[in-house]
BATI-856001 format. One record per residue: residue in three letters; x, y, z of N, C-alpha, C, CB in turn. Coordinates in steps of 0.2 Angstrom, whole numbers, plus 5000, padded with zeros to 4 digits. Glycine has a CB too. Layout:
ALAXYZXYZXYZXYZ/...
This chain:
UNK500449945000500050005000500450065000499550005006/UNK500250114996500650174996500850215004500250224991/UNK500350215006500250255012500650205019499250275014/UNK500650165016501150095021502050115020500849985016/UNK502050105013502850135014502950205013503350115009/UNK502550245013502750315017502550335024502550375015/UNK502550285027502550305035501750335039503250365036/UNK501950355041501350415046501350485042501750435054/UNK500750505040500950585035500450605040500750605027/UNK500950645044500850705051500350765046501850755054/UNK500650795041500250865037499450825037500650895028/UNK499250765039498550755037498450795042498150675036/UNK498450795048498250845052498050905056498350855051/UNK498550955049498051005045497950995041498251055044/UNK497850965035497750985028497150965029498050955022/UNK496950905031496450855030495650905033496650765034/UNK495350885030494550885031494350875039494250815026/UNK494150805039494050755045494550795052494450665042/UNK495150805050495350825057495050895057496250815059/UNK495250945054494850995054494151005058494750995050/UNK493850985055493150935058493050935064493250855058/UNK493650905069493950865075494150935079494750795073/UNK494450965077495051035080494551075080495851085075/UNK493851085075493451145079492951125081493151205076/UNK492851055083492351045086492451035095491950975081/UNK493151005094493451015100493451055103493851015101/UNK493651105101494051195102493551205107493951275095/UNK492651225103492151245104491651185110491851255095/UNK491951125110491751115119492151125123491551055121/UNK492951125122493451155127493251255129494351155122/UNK492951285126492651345125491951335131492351355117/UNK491651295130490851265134491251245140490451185131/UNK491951225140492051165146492551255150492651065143/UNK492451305149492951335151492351415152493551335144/UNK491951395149491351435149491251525145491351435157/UNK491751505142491451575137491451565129491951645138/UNK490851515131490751495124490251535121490751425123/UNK490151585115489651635116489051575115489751695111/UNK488451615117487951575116487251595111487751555121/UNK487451535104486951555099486351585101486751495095/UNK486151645097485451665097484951625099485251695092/UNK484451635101483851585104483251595097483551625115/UNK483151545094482451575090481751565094482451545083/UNK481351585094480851585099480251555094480751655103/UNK479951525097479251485093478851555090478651425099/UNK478451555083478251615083477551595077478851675082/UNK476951635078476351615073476251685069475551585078/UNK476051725072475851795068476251845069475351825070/UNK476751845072477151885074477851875075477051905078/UNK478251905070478851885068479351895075479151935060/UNK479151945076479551985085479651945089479052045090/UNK479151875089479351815095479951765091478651765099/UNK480151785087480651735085481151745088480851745078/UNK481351815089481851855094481751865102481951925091/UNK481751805107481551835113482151885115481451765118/UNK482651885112483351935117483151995114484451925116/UNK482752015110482652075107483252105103482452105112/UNK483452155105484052185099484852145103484152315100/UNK484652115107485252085110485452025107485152065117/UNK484852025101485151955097485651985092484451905092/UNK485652035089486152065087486852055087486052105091/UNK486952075094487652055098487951965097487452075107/UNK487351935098487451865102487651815092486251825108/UNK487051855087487351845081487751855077487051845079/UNK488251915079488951935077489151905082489152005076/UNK489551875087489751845091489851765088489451865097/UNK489251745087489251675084489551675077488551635084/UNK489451735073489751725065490451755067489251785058/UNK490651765071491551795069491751745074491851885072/UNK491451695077491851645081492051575077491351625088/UNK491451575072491251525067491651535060490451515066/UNK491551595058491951625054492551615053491951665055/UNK492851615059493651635061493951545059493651665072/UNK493551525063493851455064493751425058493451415069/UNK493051415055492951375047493751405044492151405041/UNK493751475042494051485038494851495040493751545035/UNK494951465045495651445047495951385043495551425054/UNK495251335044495251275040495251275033494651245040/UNK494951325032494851335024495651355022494351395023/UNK495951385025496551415024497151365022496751455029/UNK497151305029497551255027497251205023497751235033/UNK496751195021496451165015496551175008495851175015/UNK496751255008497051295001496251304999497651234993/UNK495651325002494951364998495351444996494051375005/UNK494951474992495151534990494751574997494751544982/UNK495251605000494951655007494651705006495551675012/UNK495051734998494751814999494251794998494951874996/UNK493851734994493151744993492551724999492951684987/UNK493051675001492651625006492351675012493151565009/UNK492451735015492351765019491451775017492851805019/UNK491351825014490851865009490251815008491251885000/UNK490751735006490251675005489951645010490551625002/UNK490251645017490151635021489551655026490451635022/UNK489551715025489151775027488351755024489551865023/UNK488551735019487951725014487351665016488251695005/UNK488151615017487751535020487651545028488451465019/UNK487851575031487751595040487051625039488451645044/UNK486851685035486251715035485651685034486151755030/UNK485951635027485251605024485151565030485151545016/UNK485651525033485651455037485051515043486651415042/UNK485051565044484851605054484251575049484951725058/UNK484251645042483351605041482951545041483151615035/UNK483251505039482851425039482751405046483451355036/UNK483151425053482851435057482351465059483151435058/UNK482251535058481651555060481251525057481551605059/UNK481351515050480751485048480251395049480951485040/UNK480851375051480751315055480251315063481551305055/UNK480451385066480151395072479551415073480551425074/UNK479251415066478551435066477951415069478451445061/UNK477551425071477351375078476951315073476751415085/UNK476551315066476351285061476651225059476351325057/UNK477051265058477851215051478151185059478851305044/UNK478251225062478551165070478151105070478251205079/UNK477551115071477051085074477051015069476551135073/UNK477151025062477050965058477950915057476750995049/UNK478250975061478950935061479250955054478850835061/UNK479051005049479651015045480151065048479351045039/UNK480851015051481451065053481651125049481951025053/UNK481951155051482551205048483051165043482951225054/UNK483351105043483651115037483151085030484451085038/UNK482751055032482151075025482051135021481451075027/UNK481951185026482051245023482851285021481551285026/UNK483051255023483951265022484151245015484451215029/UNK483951195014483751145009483651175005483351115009/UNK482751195003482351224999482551304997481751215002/UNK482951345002483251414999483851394997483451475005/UNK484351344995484951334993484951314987485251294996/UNK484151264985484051244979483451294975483851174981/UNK483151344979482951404975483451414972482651464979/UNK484051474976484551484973484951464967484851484975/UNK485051394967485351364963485051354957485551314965/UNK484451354957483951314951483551374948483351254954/UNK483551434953483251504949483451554947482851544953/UNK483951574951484451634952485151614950484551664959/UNK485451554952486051554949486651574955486051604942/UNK487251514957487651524960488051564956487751464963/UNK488151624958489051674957489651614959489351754965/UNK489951644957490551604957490951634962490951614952/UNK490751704964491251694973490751674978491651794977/UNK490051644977489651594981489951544983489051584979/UNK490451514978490451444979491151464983490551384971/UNK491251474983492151454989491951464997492851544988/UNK491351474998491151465009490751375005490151575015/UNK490451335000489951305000490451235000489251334994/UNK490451215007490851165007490451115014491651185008/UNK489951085009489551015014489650995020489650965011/UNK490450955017490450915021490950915027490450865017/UNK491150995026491651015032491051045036492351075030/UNK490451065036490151085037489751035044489951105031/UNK489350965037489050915042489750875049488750845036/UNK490350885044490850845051490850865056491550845051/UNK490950975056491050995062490250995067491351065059/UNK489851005061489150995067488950935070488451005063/UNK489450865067489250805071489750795077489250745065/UNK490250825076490850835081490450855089491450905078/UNK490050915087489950955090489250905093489751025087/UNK488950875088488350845093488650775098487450825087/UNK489150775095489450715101489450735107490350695101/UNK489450795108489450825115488950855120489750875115/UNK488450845114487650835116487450755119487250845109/UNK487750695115487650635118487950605125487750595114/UNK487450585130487650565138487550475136486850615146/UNK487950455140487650405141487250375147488050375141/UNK487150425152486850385157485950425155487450405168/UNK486050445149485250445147484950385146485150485140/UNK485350305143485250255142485150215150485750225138/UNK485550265156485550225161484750245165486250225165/UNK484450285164483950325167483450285163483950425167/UNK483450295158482750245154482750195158482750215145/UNK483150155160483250095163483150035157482550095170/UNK482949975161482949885156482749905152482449805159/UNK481949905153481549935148481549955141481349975151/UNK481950035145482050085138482650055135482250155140/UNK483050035137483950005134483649955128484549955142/UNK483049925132482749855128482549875120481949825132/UNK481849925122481649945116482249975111481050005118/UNK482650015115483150055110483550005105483650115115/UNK483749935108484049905106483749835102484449905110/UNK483149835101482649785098482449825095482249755102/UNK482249885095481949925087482349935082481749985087/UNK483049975086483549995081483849945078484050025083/UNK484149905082484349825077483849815071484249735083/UNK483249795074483049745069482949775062482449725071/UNK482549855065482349895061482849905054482349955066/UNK483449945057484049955053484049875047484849965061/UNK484149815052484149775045483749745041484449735044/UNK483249755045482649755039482449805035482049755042/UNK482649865035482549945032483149915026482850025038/UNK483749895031484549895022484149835020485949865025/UNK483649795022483749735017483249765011483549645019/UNK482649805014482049805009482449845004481249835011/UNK482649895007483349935002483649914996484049945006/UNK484049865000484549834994484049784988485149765000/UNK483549754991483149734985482749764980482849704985/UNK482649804982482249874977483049914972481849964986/UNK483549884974484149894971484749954971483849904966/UNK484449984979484850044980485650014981484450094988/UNK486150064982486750054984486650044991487150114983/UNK487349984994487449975001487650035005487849925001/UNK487750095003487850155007487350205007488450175004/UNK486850215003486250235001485650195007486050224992/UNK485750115005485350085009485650085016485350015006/UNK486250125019486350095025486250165028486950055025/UNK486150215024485950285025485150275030485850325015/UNK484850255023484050265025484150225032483450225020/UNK484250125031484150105037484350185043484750045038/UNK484750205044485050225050484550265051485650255049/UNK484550305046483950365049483050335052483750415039/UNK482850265047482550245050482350205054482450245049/UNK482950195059482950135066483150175070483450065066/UNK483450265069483650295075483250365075484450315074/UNK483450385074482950465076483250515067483450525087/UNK483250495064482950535057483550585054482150585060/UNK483250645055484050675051484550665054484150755051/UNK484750685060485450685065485850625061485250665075/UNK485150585061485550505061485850475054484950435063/UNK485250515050485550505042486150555041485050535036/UNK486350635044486850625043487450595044486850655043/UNK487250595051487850545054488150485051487750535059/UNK487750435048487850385044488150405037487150345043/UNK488050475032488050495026488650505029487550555023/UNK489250545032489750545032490150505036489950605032/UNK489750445039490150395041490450365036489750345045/UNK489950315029489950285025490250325017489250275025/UNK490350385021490550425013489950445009491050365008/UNK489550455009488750445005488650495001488150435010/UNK488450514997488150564990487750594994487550524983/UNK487950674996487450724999486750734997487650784999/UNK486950714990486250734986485750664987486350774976/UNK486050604990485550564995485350565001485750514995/UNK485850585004485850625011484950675011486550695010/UNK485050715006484550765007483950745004484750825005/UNK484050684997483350644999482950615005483450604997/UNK483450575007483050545012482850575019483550495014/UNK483150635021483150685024482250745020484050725024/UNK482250745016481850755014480950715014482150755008/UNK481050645014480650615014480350585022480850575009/UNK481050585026481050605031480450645035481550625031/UNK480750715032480150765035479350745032480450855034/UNK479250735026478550705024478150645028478550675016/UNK478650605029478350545035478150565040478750505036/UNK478550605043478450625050477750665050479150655052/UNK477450695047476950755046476250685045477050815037/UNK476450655041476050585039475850535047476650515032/UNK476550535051476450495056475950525061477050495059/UNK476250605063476150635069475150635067476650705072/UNK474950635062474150645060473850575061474050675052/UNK474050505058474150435061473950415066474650415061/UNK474550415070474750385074474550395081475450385074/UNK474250465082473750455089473150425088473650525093/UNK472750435082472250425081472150345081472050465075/UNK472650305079473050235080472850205088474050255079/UNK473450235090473350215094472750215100473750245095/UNK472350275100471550265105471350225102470850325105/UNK471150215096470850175093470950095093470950205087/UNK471450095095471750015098471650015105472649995097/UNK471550075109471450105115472150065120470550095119/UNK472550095116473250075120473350115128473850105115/UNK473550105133473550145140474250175136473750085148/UNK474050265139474650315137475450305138474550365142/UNK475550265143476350265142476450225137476750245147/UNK476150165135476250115128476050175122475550045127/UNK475650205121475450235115476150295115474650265115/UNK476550315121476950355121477550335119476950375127/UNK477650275122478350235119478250205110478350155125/UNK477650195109477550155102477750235098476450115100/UNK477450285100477650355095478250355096477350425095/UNK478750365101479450385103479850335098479650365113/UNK479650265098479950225093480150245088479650175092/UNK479550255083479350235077479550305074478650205077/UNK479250375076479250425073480150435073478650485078/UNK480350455067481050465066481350565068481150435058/UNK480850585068480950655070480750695079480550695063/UNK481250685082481050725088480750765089481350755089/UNK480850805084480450875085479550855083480750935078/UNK479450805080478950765079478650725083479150735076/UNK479050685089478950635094478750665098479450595096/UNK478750725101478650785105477950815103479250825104/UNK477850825096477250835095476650795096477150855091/UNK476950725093476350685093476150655100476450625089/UNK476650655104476650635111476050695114477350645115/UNK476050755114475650815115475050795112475950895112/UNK474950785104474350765103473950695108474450745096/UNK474250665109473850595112473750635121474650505112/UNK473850705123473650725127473650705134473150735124/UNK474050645134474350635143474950645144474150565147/UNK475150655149475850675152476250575153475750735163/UNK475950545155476250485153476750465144475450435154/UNK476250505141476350475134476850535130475550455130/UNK476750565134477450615132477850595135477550675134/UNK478050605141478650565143478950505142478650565149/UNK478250455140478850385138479150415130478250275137/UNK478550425125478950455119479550495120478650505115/UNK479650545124480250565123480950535127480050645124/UNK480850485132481150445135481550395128480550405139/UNK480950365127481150295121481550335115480350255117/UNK481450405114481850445106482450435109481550535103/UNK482250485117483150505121483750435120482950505132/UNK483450385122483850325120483950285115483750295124/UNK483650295110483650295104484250325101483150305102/UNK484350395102484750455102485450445101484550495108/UNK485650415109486150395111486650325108485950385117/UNK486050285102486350255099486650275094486150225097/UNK486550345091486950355083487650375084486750405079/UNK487950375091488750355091489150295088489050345098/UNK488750255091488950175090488550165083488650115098/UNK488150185081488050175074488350205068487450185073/UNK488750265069489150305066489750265066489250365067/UNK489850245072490650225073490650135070490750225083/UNK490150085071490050035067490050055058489450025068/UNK489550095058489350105050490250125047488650175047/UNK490350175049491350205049491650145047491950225058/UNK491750085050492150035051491949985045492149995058/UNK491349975044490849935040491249955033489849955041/UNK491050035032491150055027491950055026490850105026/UNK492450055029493050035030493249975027493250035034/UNK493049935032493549885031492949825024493749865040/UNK492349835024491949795019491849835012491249795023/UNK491549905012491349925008492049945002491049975011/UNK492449965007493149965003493449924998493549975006/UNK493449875003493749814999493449784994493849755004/UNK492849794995492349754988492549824981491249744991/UNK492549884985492649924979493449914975492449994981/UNK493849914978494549914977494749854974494849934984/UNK494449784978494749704977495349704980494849684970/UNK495649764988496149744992496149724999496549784991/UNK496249675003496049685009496749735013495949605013/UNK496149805015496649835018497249835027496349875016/UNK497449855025498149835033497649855039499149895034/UNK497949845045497649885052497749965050498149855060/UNK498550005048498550035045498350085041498750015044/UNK497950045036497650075030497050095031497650055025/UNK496450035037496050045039495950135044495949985041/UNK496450135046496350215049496550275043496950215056/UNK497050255041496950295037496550305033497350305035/UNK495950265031495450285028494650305031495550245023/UNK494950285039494150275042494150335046493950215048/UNK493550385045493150455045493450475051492450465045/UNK493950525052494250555056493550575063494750605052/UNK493150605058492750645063492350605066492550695061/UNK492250545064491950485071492250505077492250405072/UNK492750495075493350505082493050555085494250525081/UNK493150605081492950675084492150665088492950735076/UNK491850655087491250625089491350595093490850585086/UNK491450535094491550495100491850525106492050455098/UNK492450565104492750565109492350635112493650545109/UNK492050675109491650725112491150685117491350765108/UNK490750645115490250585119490650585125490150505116/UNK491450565124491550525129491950565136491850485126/UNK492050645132492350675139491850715142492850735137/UNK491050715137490650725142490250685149490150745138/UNK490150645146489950555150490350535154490050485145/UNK491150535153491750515158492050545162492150495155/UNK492250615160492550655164492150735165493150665160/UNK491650755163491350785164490750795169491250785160/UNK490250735169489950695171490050695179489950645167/UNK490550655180490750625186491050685190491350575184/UNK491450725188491450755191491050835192491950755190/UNK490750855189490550925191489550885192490750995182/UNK489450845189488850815190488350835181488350845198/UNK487550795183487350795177487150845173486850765177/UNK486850905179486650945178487151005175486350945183/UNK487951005177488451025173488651005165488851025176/UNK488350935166488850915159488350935152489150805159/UNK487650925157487050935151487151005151486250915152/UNK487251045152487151135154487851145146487751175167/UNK488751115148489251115145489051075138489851105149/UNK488751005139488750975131488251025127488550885130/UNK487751035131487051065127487251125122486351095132/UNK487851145126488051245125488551215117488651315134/UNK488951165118489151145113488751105106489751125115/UNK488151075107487851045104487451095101487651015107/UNK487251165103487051215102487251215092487451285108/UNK487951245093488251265087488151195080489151275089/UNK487851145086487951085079487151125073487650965085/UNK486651135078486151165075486151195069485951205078/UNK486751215069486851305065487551275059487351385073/UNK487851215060488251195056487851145051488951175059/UNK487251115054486851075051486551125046486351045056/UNK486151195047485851215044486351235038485451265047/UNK486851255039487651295034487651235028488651285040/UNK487551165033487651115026487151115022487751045028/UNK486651115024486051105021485751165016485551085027/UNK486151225017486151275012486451275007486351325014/UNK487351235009487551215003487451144998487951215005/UNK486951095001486951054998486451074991486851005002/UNK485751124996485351144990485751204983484651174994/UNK486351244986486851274982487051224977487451294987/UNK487451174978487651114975487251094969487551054979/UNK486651084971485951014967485751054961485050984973/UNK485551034958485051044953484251014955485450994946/UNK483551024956483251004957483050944952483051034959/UNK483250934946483250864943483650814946483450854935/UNK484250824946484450784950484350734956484850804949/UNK484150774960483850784968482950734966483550904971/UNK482750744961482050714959482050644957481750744953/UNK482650644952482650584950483250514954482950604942/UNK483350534958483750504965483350424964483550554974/UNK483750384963483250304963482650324958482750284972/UNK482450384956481950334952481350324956482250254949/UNK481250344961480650334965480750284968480050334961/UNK481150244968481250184971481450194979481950164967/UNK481750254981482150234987481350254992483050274989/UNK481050304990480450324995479950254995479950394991/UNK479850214991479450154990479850094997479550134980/UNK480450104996480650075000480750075006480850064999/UNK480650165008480650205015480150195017480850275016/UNK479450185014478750185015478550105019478350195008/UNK478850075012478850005015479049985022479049965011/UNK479649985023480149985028479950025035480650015026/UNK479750085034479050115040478550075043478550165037/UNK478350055037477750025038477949965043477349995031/UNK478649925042478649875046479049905053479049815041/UNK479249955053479249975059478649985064479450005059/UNK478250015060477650005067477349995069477350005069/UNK477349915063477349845066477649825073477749805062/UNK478349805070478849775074478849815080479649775072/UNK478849895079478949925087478049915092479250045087/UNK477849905089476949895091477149825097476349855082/UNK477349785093477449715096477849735103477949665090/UNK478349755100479149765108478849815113480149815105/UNK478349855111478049905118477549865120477649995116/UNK477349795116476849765121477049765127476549705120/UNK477649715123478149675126478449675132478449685124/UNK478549755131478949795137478649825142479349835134/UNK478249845139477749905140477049905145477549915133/UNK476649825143476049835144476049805152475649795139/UNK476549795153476649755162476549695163476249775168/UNK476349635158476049575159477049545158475149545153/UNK477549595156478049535158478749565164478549505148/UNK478649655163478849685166478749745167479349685165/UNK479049775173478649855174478949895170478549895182/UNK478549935168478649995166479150045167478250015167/UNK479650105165479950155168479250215169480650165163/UNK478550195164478450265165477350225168478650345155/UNK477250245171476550195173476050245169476450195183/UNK475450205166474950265162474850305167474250235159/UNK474350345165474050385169473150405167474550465168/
């Protein structure tokens, strides 16, 4: 192997992508862990009035030049040792930080909340206006870089993930989380793979639909190396299900007349969007059935470390080899396996381990949340560039209609399978409950 007789190349370091990735996603919880890490503008839920978007009033101001020159500073540091053109990338940046605030407010609308279409939907949809109406400039394209984008935001949500969230659900929750997502996931890549998709496309969707929905598709899309402009399909189709579910699925549930914490845990399962699981739980209108939903998502959640970090390897050491025809060294596997796992991981792990223990829960969630904050905002960044990127033919004709046919199907058998495991778990006839109806 080439990279075998030249030793260790120290300049990946800086040059590279992935560690980049790693250094500001770091920085920016060492910043949380040190406590002057500024803190992103707040958008505020809002219906007729644009004014509650902004609860700090003109102080958001401050709080959003603070977050663009802190983010600024650092991307384009990266960018620098990367060789991007700087004098553009500034100007460009500015562009993609603006649209990204907007998809946020717009996201925060108490309506468009309400049905679960997130912010980068519409992050999405203004990137691909641009691109497909108006027309990317040419000093637009030098800030519109994807996928330094999704690394550093997934770096960042490492530090959002606790583990002892799996320990608070208790048997129960650890059960469901790990009997849905299993099965789910390979029953999702198999119907996938026979409908014809790619084993990285297919391992996309699974993810997203056995864990909790975007977070999880991206996180699998740059575990696996994956086509953004599949990424944002499935992330797309994503948000349509979820609007489909939360209108479903309570009505489902009375109608079977499931006791609330079951009907709370069967939505928490199955709905792939948070922001979603949270509403439908509010529709079904008891405090039981909210809490187990947002219980069962919580630990669901906690799996897309270990599913990023699997899928990484999968796609290392499996995907590669079949593409290449080489089995690669212990060696080569690192050097080709996504730096910013790592970077992930080990954010997980200094919150959970060393954080955790010492200052307690209520610090380490206060310090990962403030760094998890910024994942928000590098999510939306990507998702401006991807629709910069696309062409909306290309984005349409994705599978051919194929891969939604198989996301549909594959749903469907989730609601199954998780229907079954909240009896299971859930209904008390084999064990108690973490959350009792009401």
């Amino acid at each position: 192997m080439a990279n075998q007789s030249k030793g260790i190349d120290w300049s990946s370091l800086w040059k590279k992508e992935d560690w980049w990735a790693c250094w500001i996603g770091w920085f920016i919880l060492l910043l949380s862990i040190a406590g002057i890490l500024p803190a992103p503008p707040k958008v505020g839920t809002w219906s007729d009035s644009l004014a509650k978007a902004f609860p700090a009033g003109w102080a958001t101001v401050g709080k959003l030049a603070a977050l663009f020159i802190l983010t600024a500073v650092l991307t384009m540091i990266g960018a620098a040792a990367m060789k991007r053109d700087i004098k553009r990338y500034l100007p460009s940046y500015l562009v993609i930080f603006l649209i990204g605030y907007i998809s946020l407010i717009i996201g925060a609308q108490k309506g468009i909340k309400y049905y679960g279409f997130e912010y980068v939907l519409w992050a999405l949809f203004i990137g691909l206006f641009i691109s497909n109406v108006l027309g990317v400039p040419e000093w637009l394209k030098a800030g519109v870089m994807t996928e330094y984008f999704i690394k550093i935001g997934l770096v960042c949500m490492g530090a959002g993930i606790m583990f002892s969230v799996v320990i608070k659900a208790g048997a129960v929750g650890l059960a469901q989380a790990i009997l849905v997502v299993v099965v789910v996931w390979f029953a999702t890549y198999w119907i996938c793979r026979k409908f014809g998709l790619s084993e990285r496309f297919s391992s996309i969707i699974a993810t997203g639909n056995s864990i909790c929905g975007v977070s999880a598709s991206i996180a699998a899309g740059g575990a696996v190396q994956g086509d953004p402009k599949e990424v944002s399909y499935i992330v797309a189709w994503l948000m349509v299900c979820a609007v489909i579910l939360i209108v479903i699925m309570p009505p489902l549930a009375k109608w079977m007349n499931l006791p609330s914490n079951m009907a709370g845990a069967w939505v928490g399962g199955v709905i792939d969007n948070t922001g979603a699981v949270v509403a439908a739980g509010e529709v079904l209108g008891k405090k039981a059935a909210l809490e187990a939903a947002a219980l069962v998502k919580m630990a669901q959640n906690v799996l897309i470390g270990f599913a990023a970090f699997l899928l990484a390897l999968w796609a290392t050491l499996a995907l590669e080899r079949k593409e290449t025809g080489e089995r690669p060294s212990l060696a080569e596997v690192w050097y080709r396996f996504p730096k910013f796992i790592v970077g992930f991981v080990v954010a997980s792990l200094i919150i959970s381990f060393l954080i955790e223990p010492a200052w307690g829960e209520k610090a380490a969630k206060s310090i990962g949340g403030a760094a998890d904050a910024y994942r928000t905002w590098f999510f939306a960044f990507c998702f401006v560039c991807i629709g910069l990127e696309t062409r909306i033919k290309e984005l349409v004709s994705v599978g051919g209609g194929r891969p939604a046919i198989a996301y549909f199907i594959a749903q469907f058998f989730n609601m199954i399978w998780t229907l079954i495991v909240v009896w299971f778990l859930w209904s008390g006839t084999f064990f108690t409950p973490p959350i009792l109806p009401d």
